[in-house]
N, C-alpha and C positions, 0 to 999 in steps of 0.2 A: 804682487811680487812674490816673497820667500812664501807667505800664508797662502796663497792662492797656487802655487805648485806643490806645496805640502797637501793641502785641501785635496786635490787631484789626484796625486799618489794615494793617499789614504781612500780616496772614492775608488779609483782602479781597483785596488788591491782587494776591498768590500767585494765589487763587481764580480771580480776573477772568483774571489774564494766562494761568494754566496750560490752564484748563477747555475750551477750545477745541481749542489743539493738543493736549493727551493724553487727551482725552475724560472721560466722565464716571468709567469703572469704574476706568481707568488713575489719574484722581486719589486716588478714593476709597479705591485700596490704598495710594497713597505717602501720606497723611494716616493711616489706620489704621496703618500702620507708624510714622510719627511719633510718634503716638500712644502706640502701646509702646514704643516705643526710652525717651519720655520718660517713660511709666510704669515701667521696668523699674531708669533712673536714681534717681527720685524714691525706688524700693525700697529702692535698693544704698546710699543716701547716707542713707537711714531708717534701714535696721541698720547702718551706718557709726556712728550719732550716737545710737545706744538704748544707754547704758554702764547702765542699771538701770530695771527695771518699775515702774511707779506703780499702785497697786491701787487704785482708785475704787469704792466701795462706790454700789449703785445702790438711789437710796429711793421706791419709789410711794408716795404719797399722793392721798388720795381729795380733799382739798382744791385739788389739780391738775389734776382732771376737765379741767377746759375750756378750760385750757392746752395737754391731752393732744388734746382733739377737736381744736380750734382749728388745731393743729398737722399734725393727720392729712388734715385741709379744704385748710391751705394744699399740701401734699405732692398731693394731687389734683389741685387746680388747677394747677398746675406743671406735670403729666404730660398733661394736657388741652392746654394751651399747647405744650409741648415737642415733642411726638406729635401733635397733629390741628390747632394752627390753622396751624405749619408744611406738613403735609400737604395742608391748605384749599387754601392760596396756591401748591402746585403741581396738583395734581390740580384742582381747581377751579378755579384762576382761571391756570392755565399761565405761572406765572412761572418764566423762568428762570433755570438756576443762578446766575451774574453777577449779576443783580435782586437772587436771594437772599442772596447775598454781602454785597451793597450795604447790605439791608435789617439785617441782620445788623451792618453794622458802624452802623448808624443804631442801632441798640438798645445797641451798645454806649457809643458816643456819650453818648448820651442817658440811660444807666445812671450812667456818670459824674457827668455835671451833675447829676444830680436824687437821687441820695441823700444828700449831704449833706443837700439843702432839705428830705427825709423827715425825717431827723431830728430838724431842728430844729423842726420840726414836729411832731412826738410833745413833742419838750422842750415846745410852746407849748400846745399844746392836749391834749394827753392820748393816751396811748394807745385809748381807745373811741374818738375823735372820729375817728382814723386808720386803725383796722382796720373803722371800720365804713363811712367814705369809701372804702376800700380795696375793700371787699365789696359794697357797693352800683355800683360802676363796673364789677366784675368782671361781675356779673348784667348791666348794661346791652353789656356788651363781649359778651360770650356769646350774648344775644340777637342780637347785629348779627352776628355770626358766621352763626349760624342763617339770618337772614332778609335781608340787606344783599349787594346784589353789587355794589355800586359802588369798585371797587377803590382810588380816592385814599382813601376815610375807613377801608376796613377797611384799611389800613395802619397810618392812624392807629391804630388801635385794637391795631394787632400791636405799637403801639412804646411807648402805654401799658401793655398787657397785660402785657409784659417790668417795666415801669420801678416797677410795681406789687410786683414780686417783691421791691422795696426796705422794703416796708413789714411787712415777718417782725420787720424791728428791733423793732418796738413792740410784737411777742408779744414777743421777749425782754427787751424793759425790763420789762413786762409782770411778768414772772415773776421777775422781778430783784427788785420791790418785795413778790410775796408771798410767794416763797420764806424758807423757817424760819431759813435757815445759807446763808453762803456755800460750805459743801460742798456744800449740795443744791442752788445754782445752777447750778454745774459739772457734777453729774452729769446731774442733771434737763434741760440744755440739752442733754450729751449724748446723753441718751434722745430728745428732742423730733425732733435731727434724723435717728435713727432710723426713729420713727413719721414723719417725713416723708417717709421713703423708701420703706417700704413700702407708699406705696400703687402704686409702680410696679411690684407684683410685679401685680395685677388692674384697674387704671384702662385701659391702653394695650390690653389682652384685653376687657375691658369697653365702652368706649368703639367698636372696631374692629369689636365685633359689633353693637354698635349701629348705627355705621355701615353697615355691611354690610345689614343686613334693614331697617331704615327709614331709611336715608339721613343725610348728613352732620349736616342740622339735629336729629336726634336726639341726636344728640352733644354736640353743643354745649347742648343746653336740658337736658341731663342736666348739663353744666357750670355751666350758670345756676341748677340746686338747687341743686349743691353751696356756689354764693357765695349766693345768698338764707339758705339754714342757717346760714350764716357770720353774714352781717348779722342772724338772727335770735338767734344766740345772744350777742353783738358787747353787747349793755346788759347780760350778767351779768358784766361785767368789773366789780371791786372793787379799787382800784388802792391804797389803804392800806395801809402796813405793819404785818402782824402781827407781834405779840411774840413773841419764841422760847419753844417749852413745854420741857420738861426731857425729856430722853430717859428710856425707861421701862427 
């Protein structure tokens, strides 16, 4: 919330003023080092405060398929965004660090104010009506990536691309309402954001080769299946809660 666009401005504002006098490599080792110094705390204060294991039993269910896909789609697209439409806006359209900074703290901005209104917005209208808004804009983003050089609207589109990544809540109410047990919510989320990780072990390899032998717009229209399959799978959402069955 307020500490996490504070965080933002304050990192922008570092970015802007350092990036010049200490160059770009010079920054990018003092932030790598911030980076671990704060990972290594986050460690120490982890095993400080673990005084006993919690065993979380992990349940597949075949009634989760599209939970499981859904999940593994949005994990794609994130790595797509993350990885190449970052990369677009320097390598393609030569924005600089500073810009990017800037652009960066506008998505953070703008992440702010607009998740709550997600929200409320899966409350009003439904989970489908949201992931499938969500997927359909994604495919329209993705194409302009590909085919659009005009730098003011693909901005636009970098800062809804980001503010999109708000709408995962509605897989997980999603899955809030069909899951058996509230133990299988906790795990089952647990696993979700898993499989949403691993598409970064081949998306970012994937994608780069694409890039590489047919050119950026390949890339990105390879990211525009992956949100069409969203949006075509987006109407086998059943959003009714089923009755618990009795464990066997």
């Amino acid at each position: 919330g307020a500490i996490g666009a504070a965080t933002a401005v304050a990192g922008t504002l570092a970015i802007v003023a350092l990036a010049s006098p200490l160059g770009y490599r010079t920054l990018i080792y003092l932030l790598g080092g911030l980076t671990l110094a704060g990972g290594m705390i986050v460690l120490f204060l982890g095993r400080q405060g673990a005084t006993e294991k919690l065993e979380r039993r992990i349940i597949f269910r075949r009634r989760y398929w599209l939970y499981y896909l859904l999940t593994f789609l949005f994990g794609s697209r994130r790595h797509i965004f993350t990885t190449f439409a970052t990369f677009l806006m320097v390598k393609i359209h030569h924005m600089p660090v500073q810009q990017m900074a800037i652009l960066f703290l506008v998505n953070s901005l703008a992440t702010t104010l607009c998740y709550g209104e997600i929200g409320r917005l899966t409350a009003r209208l439904g989970e489908r009506a949201v992931l499938s808004a969500n997927f359909a804009l994604l495919v329209a983003i993705f194409v302009g990536y590909a085919y659009i050089s005009w730098l003011p609207l693909l901005l636009v589109f970098f800062v809804v691309d980001n503010v999109l990544f708000g709408t995962y809540l509605a897989l997980n109410t999603y899955f809030q309402k069909i899951a058996l047990s509230s133990e299988e919510i906790t795990a089952n989320i647990s696993v979700g954001q898993t499989i949403n990780h691993l598409s970064a072990v081949f998306v970012p390899v994937l994608g780069g080769r694409l890039w590489e032998l047919y050119g950026y717009q390949a890339t990105f229209l390879a990211g525009a299946l992956i949100a069409l399959l969203g949006l075509l799978l987006t109407p086998w959402l059943r959003a009714a809660r089923p009755q618990p069955v009795p464990e066997s």
